[in-house]
C-alpha positions in Angstrom: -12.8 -10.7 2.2 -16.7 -10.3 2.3 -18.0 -12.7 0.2 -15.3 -13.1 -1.9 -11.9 -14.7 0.0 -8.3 -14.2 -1.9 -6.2 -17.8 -2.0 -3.8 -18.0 0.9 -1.1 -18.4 -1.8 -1.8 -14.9 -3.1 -2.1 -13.2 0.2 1.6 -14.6 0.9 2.8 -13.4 -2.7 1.2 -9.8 -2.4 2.3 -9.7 1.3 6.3 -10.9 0.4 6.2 -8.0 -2.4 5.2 -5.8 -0.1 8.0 -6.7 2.4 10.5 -6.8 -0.6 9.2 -3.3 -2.3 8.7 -1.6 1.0 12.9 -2.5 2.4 14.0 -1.3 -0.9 12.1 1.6 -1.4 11.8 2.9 2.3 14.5 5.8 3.2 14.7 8.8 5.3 11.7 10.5 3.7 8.1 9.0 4.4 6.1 7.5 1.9 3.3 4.9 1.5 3.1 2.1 -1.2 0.8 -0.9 -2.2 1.4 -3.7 -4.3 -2.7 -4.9 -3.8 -2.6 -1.9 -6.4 0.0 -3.8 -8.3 0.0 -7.2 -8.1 -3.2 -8.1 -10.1 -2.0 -5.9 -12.8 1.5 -7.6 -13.0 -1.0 -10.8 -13.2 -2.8 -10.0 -15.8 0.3 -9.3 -18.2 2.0 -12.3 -16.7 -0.5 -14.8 -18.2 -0.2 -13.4 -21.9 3.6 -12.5 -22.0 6.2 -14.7 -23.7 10.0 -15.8 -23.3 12.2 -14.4 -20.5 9.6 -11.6 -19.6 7.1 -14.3 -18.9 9.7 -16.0 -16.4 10.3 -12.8 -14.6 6.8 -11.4 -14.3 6.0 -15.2 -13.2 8.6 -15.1 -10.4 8.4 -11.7 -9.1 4.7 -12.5 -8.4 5.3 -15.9 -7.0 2.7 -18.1 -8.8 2.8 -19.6 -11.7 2.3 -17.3 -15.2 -0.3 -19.7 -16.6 -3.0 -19.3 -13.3 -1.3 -15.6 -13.3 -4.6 -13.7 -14.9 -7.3 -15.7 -12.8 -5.9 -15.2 -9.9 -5.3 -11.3 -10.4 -9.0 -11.3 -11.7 -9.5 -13.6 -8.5 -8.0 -10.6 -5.9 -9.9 -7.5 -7.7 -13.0 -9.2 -7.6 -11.8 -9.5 -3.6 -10.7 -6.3 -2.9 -14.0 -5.0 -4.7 -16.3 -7.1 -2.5 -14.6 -6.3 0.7 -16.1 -3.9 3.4 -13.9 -0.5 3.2 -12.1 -1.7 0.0 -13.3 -0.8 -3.4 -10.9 -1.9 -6.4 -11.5 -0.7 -10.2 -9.5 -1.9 -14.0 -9.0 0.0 -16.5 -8.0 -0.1 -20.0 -7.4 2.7 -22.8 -6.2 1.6 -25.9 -5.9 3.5 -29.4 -7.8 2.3 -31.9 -5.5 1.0 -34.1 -4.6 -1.7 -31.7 -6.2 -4.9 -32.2 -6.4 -6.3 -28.8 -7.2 -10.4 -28.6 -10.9 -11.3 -27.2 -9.7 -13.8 -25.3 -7.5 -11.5 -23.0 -10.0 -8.7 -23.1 -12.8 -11.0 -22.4 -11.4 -12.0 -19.4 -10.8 -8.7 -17.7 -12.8 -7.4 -14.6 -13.1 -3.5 -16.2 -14.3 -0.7 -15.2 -13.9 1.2 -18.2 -12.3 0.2 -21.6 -11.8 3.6 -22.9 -10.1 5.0 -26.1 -6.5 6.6 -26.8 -7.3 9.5 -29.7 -3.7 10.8 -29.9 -4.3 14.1 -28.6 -2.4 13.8 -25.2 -4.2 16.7 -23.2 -7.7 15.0 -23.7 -6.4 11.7 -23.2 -4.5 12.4 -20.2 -7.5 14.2 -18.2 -9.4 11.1 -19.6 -7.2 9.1 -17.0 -6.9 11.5 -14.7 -11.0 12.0 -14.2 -10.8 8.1 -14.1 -8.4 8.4 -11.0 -10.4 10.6 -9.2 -13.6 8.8 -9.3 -12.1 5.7 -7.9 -10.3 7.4 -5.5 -13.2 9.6 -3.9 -10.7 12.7 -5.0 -7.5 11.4 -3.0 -5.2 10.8 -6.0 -6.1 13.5 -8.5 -3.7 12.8 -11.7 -2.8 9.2 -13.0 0.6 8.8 -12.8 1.5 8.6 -16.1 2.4 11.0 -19.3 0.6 10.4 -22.0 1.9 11.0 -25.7 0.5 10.6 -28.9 2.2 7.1 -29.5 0.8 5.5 -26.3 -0.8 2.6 -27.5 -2.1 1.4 -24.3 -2.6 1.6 -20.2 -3.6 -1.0 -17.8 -4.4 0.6 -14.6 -5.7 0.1 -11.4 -7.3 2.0 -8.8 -7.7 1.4 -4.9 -9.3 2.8 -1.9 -9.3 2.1 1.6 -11.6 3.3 4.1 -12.3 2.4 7.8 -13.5 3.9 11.0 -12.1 3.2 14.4 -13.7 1.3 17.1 -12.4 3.4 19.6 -12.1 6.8 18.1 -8.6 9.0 19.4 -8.8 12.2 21.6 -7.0 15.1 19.9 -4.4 17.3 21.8 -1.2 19.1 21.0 1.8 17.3 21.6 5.5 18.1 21.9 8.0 15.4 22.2 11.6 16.2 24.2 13.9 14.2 22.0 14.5 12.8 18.3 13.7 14.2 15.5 10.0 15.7 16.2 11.6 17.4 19.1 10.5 21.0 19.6 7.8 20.7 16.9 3.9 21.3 17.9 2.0 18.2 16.6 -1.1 16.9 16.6 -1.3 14.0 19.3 -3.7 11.2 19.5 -4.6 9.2 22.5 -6.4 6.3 22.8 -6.6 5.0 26.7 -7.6 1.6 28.2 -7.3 -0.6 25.1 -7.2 -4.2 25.8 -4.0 -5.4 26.4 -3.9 -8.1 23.4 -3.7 -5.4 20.5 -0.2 -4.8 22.0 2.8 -7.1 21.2 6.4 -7.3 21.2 8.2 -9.2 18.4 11.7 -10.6 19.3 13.0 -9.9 15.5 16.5 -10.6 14.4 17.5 -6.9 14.6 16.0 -6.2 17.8 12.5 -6.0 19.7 10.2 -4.6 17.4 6.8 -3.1 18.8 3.4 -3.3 17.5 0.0 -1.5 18.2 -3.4 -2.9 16.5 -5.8 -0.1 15.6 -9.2 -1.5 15.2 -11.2 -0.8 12.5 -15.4 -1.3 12.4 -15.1 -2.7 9.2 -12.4 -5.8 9.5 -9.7 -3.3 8.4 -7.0 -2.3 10.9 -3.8 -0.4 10.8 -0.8 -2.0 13.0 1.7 1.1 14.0 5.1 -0.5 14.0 8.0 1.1 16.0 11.8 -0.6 15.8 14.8 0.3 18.1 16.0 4.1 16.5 18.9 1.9 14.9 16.4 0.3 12.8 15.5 1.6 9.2 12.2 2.2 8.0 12.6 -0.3 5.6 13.5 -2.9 8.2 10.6 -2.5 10.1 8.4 -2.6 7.7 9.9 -5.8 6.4 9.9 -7.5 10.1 6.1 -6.4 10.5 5.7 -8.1 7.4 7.0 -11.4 8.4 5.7 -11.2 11.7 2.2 -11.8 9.9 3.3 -15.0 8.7 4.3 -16.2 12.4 7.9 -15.4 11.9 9.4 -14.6 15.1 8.4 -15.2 18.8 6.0 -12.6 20.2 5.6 -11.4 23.7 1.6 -10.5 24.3 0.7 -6.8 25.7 -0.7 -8.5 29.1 3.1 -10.0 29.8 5.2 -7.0 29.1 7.8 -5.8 31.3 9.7 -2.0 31.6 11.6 -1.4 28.7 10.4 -5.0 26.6 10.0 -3.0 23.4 10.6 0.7 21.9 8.2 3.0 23.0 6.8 1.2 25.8 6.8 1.8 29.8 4.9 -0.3 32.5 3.0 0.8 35.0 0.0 -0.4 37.1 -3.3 0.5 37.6 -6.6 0.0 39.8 -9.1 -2.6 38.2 -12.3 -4.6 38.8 -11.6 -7.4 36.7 -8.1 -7.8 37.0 -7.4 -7.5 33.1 -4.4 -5.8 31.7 -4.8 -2.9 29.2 -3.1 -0.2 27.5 -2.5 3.2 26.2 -1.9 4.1 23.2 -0.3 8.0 22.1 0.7 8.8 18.6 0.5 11.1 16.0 -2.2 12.1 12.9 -0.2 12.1 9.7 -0.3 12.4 6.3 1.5 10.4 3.7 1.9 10.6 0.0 4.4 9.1 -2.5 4.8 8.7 -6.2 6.8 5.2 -6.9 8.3 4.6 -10.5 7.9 1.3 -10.4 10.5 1.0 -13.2 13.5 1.7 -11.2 13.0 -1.3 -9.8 12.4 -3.3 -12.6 13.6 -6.8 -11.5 11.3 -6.3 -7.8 8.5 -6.1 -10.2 9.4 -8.4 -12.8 9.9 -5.7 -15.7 13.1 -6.2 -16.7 12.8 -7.7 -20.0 9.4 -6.3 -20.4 10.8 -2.8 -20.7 13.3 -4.1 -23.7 11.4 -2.2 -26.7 14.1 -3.9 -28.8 10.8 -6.6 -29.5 7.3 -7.6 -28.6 6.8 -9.4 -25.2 3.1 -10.0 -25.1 1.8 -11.9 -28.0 -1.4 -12.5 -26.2 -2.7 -8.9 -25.5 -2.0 -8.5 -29.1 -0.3 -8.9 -32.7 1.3 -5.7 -32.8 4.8 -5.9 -30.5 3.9 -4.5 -27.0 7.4 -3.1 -24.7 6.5 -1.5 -21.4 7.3 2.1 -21.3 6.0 2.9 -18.2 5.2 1.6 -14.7 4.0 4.0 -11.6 2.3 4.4 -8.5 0.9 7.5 -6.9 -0.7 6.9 -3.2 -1.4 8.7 -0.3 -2.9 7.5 3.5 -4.4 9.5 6.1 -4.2 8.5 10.0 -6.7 10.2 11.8 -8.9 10.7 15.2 -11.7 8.7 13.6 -10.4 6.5 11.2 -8.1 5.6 8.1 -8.7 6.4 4.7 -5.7 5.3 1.5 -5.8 4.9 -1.9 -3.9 4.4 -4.7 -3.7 4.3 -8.6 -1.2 2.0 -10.9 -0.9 2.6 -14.2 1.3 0.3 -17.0 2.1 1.7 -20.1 3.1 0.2 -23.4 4.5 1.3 -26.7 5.2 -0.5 -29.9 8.5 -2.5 -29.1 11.3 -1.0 -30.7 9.8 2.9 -30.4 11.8 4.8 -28.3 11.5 4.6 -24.6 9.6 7.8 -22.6 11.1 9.2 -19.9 9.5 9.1 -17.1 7.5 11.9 -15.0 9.8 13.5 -12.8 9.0 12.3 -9.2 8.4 15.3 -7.0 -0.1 0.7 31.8 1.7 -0.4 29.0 1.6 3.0 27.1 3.2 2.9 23.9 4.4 6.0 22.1 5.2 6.0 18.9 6.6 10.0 18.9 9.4 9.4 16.4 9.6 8.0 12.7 7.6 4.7 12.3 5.8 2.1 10.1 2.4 1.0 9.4 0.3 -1.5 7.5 -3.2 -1.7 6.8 -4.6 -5.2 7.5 -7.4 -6.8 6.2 -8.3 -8.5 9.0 -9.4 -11.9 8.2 -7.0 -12.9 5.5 -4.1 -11.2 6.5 -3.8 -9.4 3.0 -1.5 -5.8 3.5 -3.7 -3.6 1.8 -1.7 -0.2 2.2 2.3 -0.1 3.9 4.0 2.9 5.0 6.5 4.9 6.8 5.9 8.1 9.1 8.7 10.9 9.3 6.7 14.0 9.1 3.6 14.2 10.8 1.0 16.7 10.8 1.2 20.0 13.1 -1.2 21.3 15.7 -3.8 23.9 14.5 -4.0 26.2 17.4 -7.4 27.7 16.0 -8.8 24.4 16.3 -10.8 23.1 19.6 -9.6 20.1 21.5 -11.4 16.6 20.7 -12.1 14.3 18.1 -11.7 16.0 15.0 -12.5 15.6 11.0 -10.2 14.0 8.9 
């Protein structure tokens, strides 16, 4: 990833929590997730955590606890240095908490900023922070503060690229399912070459998939199941089809009715080469994920028991997690892709009482109804952003045909 280039090992560990988080959390609502935004935080409390919360941070990230802080330095440094990625760490801490060098040494921050106790200033503190490394997208860090907060680790990611083949803009109304009878805003993209079209032969069915170039090395595949198949499936079987999981029929060897979404027909051509068409929609997702809810997914089971101290090597003073979210959002649009996200963990001294948590408010392919996506960085294979589409955006009919803003 630009000069920087993640371990293979860690691409595969952030890309099976992504398949895991995105078929668990995945319903009949859209939403968008990324655990690039919370992998290398997980990592970094993995390395000085003790006992049975150790073990489970260790095993929900796949690699082994005492490598666990390098390597999550290892992927923000990556995901900083990449073309259309830009990663930040922070840290706020109250200054009664004596944090060890040798932990806060080792950290990639952005910002080590301070926790006065008064909650309003501290909170827009975070928030401000969330803003700036989000260029605006995510306005508010996901997280209450109170007065007996004694830290948060957070992290904050952005995701930007422009399409190689920017999308014409047009009204569109689909017939059937459940956009029918609504006035969207359509996207088409004609005469693609054929190879950024595929079929995977999954074990739940044929599972279609559309690469969107980006100029950058970042691309977004669209991913659209038979209407049996839940979000959360697909997501899962795009997924593992990154990692060569199931055979795959190419774009150029397609027949009538080889994959949702798809119909064949032929063309005149010079060269004889196959392409394809591409229609979909311009959407906007956003999602707030208490990471907590899933505690073991993320490792935090024991980590949240404020009974005791878990992380003897942050600091002396008993650390419990008392909070774990993620608020992110990703835009699909006529001239390119823009996500980001922010993570914050929070910690209390153990045996304090736990916080409640915020409450959560040719071949043509058309992907018309609810579907999937993943942002891909290109040459390693790393999901950057995951998501599922079920409410896309709506025509403006003030607006002129063509290319559009964001």
């Amino acid at each position: 990833m630009g000069e920087e280039m993640v371990a293979e090992t860690t691409v595969r560990s952030v890309n099976d929590m992504t398949a895991r988080w995105a078929r668990d959390a995945v319903g009949e609502r859209g939403t968008v997730l990324t655990a690039a935004g919370v992998w290398p935080l997980l990592a970094l409390l993995a390395g000085p955590a003790t006992g049975p919360a150790r073990k489970e941070l260790a095993d929900a990230l796949g690699t082994d606890a005492e490598h666990a802080v390098c390597e999550g330095c290892d992927l923000l440094a990556a995901l900083g240095a990449a073309d259309g990625v830009d990663a930040a760490l922070g840290l706020w801490t109250q200054r009664t908490l004596a944090l060890r060098p040798e932990w806060l040494s080792g950290l990639p921050l952005d910002l080590h900023g301070e926790l006065t106790g008064d909650a309003s200033a501290d909170q827009e503190a975070l928030n401000a922070w969330a803003r700036r490394h989000t260029d605006g997208l995510i306005e508010r860090m996901p997280v209450r503060v109170t007065p007996d907060m004694l830290l948060v680790l957070a992290s904050a990611l952005l995701v930007r690229t422009t399409w190689k083949r920017p999308f014409r803009e047009s009204p569109l109304q689909v017939a059937e399912g459940p956009w029918a009878g609504r006035d969207l805003t359509g996207l088409n993209c004609y005469r693609l070459p054929a190879e950024q079209l595929r079929v995977h032969r999954t074990p739940a069915g044929p599972l279609t998939a559309f690469d969107v170039l980006g100029e950058n090395g970042l691309d977004v595949q669209l991913l659209l199941g038979p209407e049996d198949m839940t979000g959360g499936e697909v997501l899962h079987h795009g997924l593992t089809v990154l990692g060569g999981g199931y055979p795959t029929v190419p774009g150029a060897e397609l027949t009538e009715g080889a994959g949702p979404g798809l119909t064949v027909t032929t063309m005149p051509s010079w060269d004889g080469s196959s392409r394809a068409d591409l229609s979909t929609v311009r959407f906007t997702v956003d999602a707030e994920h208490d990471l907590l809810k899933r505690p073991e997914l993320f490792g935090l089971e024991t980590a949240t028991d404020n009974s005791r101290g878990h992380f003897p090597g942050i600091s002396e003073t008993p650390l419990a997690v008392s909070s774990a979210r993620q608020a992110a959002t990703a835009t699909f649009g006529p001239l390119g892709f823009r996500a980001a996200a922010v993570t914050p963990v929070a910690m209390n001294v153990a045996g304090a009482p736990q916080i409640p948590p915020n409450e959560a408010r040719l071949v043509s392919a058309r992907f018309d109804r609810p579907f999937g996506f993943l942002a891909v960085h290109r040459a390693s294979g790393l999901v950057l952003v995951a998501g599922w589409v079920t409410d896309p955006d709506g025509w403006d009919h003030s607006r002129p045909f063509g290319p559009g803003m964001w």
